[in-house]
C-alpha positions as CSV (number, residue, x, y, z in Angstrom):
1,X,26.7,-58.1,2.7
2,X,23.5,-56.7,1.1
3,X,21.1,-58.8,-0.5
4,X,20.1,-57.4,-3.3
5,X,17.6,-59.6,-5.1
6,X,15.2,-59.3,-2.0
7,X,13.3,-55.7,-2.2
8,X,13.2,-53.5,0.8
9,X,10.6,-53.5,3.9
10,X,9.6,-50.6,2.7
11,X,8.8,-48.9,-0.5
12,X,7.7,-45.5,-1.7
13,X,5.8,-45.1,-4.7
14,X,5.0,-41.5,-6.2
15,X,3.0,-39.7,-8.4
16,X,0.2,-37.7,-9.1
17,X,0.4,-34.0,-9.5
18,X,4.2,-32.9,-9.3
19,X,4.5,-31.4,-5.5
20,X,1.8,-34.0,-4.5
21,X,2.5,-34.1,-0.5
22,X,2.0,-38.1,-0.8
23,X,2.8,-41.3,-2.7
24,X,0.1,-42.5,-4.8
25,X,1.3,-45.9,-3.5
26,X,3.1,-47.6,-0.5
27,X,3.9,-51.2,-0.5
28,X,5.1,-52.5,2.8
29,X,5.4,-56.4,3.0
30,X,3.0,-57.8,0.6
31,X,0.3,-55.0,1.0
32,X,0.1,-52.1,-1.4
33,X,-1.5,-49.6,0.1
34,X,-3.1,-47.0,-2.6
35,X,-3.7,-43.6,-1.7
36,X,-7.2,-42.4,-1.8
37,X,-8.6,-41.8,-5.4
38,X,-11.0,-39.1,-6.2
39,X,-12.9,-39.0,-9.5
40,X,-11.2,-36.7,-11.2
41,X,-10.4,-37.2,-15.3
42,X,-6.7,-37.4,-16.4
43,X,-7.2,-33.1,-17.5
44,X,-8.3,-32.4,-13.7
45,X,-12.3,-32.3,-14.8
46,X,-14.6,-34.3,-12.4
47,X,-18.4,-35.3,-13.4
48,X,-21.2,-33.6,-11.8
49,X,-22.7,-36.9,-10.5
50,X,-22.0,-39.2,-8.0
51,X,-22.5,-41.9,-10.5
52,X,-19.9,-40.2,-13.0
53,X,-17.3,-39.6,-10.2
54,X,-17.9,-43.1,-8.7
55,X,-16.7,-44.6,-12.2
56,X,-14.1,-42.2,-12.5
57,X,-12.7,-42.8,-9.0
58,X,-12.6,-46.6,-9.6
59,X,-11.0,-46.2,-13.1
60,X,-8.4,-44.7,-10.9
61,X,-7.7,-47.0,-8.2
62,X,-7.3,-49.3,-11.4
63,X,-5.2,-47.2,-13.2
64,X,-2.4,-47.5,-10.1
65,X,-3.0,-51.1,-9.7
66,X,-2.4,-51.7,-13.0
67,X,1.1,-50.0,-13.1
68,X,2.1,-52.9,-10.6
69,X,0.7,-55.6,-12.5
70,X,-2.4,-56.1,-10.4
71,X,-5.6,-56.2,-11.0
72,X,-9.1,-55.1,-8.7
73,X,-9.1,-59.0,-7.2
74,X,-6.2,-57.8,-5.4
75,X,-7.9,-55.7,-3.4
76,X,-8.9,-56.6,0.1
77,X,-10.3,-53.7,1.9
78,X,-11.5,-50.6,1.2
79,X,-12.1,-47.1,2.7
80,X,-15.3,-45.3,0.8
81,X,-15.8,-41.5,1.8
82,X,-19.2,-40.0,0.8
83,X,-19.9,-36.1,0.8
84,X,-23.4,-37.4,1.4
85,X,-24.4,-40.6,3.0
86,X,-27.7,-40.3,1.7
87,X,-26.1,-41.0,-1.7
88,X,-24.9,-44.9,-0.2
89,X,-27.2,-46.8,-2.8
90,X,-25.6,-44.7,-5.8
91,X,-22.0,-45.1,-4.9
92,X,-22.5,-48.6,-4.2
93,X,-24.1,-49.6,-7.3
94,X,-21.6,-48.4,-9.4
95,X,-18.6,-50.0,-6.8
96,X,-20.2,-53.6,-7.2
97,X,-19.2,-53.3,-11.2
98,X,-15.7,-53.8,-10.3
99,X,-15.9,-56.6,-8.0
100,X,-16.3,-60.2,-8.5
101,X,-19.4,-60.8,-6.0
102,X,-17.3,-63.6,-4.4
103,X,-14.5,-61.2,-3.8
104,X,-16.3,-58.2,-2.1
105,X,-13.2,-56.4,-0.3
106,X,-13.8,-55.5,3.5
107,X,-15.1,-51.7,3.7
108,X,-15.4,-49.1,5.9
109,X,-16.7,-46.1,5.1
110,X,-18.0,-42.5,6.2
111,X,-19.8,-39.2,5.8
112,X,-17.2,-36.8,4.5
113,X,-18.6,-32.7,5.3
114,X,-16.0,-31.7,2.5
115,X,-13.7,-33.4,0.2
116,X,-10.7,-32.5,-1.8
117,X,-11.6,-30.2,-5.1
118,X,-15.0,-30.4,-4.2
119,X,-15.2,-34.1,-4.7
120,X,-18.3,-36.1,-4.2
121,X,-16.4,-39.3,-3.2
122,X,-12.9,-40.7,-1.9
123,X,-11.5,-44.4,-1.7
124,X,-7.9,-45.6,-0.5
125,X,-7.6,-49.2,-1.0
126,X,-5.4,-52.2,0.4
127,X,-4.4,-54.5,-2.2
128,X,-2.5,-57.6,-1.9
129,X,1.4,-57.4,-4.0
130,X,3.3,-61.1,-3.1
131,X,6.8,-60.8,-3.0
């Protein structure tokens, strides 16, 4: 006999652009994994900026947690992908707004020679989701 109050190992979350090849989220135990987020507006525009897509892409990865009931503290790592490195100081003082300094997330991050729609940034996120 099935349990049913106890969720499954594994669960698939979609979204996005109908056809999307992806989930926009995958939760497997207690971590939510969040696809990566790009800084595009809700009507597909981006900003012409790092600064403006930085926001945007953040506003994102909020966006998703926030449809599971979480919140930015719940992330604990971080993947940042930069069209240009050279631009590290202006992605990362728009990143540290949504951060509590105590609760910096683990990151990794790299150069990126060409991102999706021309984007200036990408981050996929690890977030913590308790049972």
């Amino acid at each position: 006999m099935t349990d049913t109050t106890t969720r499954p190992p594994i669960e698939y979350f979609p979204g996005g652009r109908p056809g999307s090849p992806f989930s926009r989220a995958v939760r497997v135990g207690d971590v939510l994994y969040v696809s990566g987020q790009i800084g595009s507006r809700p009507d597909g525009t981006k900003a012409d900026d790092l600064a403006g897509q930085t926001r945007q892409t953040m506003d994102n990865i909020a966006a998703v947690l926030a449809t599971f009931g979480l919140g930015m503290d719940s992330i604990f790592k971080c993947t940042v992908m930069l069209a240009d490195m050279d631009q590290w100081r202006e992605f990362n003082t728009v990143y540290l707004e949504y951060f509590a300094p105590v609760r910096l997330p683990a990151r990794s991050a790299f150069g990126a020679a060409k991102l999706v729609g021309g984007a200036l940034t990408e981050v996929e996120c690890l977030a913590y989701m308790p049972g």
